[in-house]
C-alpha positions in Angstrom: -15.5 -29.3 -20.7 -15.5 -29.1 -17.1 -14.4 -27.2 -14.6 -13.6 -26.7 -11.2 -13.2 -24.1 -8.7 -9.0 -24.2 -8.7 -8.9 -23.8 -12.4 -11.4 -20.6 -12.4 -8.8 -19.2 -9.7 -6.1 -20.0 -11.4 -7.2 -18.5 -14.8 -8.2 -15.4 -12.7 -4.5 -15.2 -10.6 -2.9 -15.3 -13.9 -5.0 -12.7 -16.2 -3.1 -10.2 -17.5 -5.9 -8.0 -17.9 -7.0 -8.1 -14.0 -3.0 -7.5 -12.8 -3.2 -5.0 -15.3 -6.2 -3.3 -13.5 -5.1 -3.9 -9.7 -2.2 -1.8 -11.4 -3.9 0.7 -12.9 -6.4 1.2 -9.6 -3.6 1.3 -7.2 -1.6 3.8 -9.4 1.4 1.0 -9.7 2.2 1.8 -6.1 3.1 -1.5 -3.4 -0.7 -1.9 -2.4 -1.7 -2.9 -6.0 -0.1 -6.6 -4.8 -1.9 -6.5 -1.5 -5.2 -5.8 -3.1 -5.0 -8.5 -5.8 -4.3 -10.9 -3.0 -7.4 -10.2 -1.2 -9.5 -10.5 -5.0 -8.4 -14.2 -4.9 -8.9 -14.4 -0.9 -12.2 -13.5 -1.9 -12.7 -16.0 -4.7 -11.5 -18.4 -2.5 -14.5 -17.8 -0.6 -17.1 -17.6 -3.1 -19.2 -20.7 -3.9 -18.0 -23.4 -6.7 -21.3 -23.0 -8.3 -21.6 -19.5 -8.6 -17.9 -18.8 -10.4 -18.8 -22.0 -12.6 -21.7 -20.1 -13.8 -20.0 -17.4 -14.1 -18.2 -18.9 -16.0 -20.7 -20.7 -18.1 -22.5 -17.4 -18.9 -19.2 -16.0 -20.1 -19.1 -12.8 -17.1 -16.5 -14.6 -15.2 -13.7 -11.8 -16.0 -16.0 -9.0 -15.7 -17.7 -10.6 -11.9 -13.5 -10.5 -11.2 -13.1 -7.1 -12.0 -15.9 -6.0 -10.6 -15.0 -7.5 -7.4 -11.5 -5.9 -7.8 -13.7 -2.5 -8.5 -15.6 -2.8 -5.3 -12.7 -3.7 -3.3 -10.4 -0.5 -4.0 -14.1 1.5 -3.3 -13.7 0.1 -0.2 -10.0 0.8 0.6 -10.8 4.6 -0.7 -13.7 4.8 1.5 -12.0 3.2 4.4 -8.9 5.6 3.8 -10.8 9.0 5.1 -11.7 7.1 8.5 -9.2 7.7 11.7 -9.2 3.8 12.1 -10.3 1.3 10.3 -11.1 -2.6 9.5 -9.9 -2.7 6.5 -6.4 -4.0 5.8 -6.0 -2.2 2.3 -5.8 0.8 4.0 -2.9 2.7 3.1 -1.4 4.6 6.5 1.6 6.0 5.8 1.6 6.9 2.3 1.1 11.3 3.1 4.9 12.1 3.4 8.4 10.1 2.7 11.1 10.3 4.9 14.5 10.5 2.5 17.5 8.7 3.4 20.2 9.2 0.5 21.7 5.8 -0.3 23.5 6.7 -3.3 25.8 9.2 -1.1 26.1 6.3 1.4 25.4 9.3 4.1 23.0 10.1 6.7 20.4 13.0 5.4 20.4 15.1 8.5 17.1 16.9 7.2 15.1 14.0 8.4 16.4 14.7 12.2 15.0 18.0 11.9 11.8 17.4 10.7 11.5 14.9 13.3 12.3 17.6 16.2 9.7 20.0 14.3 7.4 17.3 14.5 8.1 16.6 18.3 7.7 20.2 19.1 4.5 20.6 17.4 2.7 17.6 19.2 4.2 18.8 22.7 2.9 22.3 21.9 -0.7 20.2 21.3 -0.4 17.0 23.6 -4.5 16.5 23.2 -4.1 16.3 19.2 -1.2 14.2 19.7 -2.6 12.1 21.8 -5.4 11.3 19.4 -3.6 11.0 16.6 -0.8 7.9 18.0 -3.9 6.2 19.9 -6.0 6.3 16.7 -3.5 3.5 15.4 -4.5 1.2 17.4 -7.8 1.8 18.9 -10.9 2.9 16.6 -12.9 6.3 16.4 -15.9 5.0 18.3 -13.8 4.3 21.4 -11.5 7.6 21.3 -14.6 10.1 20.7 -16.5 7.9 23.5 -13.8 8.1 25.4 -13.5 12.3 25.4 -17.2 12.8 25.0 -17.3 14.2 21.6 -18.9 13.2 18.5 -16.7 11.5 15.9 -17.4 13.1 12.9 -16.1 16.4 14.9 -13.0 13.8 16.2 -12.1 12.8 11.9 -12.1 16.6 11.1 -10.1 17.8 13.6 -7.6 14.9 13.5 -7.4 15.6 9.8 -6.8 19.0 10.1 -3.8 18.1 12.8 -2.4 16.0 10.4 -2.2 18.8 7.9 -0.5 20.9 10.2 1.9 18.5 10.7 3.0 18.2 6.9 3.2 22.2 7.0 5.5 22.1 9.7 7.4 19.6 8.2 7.9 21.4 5.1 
């Protein structure tokens, strides 16, 4: 029997068993979709020939999983960086705001929180500062940019950003 490169993807796009893992690696949160889009991206990309033998040697689910392996590695390595490359990256996933739909009113907590966050990053412009510009600029340039080294730059960010959840709670 032969086979072709859009068949292979397509048998990988719809295993159970590697939707099942994106899942499981994820922890069933939103990402898990995002980083089973960027396994096929990656397929996509990979030679005919080498997913047809693959295939033929019967390892083509476990080279998909393993790719799906290496891929959340990344986004968990990526994670503990200021700013990063990698689009799996999850950003925003320390704290959730609340807004209480079922009451169809306004949860005024949120406004307060807000103003302790305020507060806390005019009290410490510097940290501030570094924390917003790290969203769109990368380590390299904001620790080149103050003269310090970045590893000193990741702590210290970190450790702002735990200060902030205190406050907020």
């Amino acid at each position: 029997m032969l086979i072709n490169k859009n068949q292979l993807i397509t048998i990988a796009a719809n295993s159970k068993l590697l939707i099942n893992l994106t899942a499981k690696l994820c922890g069933y949160r939103y990402i898990k979709d995002d980083l089973f889009q960027e396994f096929l991206l990656i397929l996509l990309e990979t030679e005919e020939q080498k997913l047809i033998d693959k295939m033929n040697e019967g390892k083509f689910i476990s080279h998909c999983s393993n790719l799906i392996n290496r891929l959340n590695i990344d986004r968990y390595r990526a994670k503990k960086f200021i700013n990063t490359s990698n689009p799996l990256v999850e950003r925003n996933d320390t704290f959730e705001l609340d807004f209480d739909i079922k009451d169809e009113c306004y949860n005024f907590d949120i406004d307060v929180k807000f103003e302790k966050v305020v507060k806390l990053v005019r009290e410490q412009p510097l940290k501030g500062q570094i924390l917003f510009q790290s969203v769109v600029s990368t380590t390299r340039e904001i620790a080149s940019e103050l003269g310090i080294k970045e590893k000193n730059l990741i702590y210290a960010n970190n450790k702002f950003k735990i200060e902030l959840r205190k406050q907020i709670r």
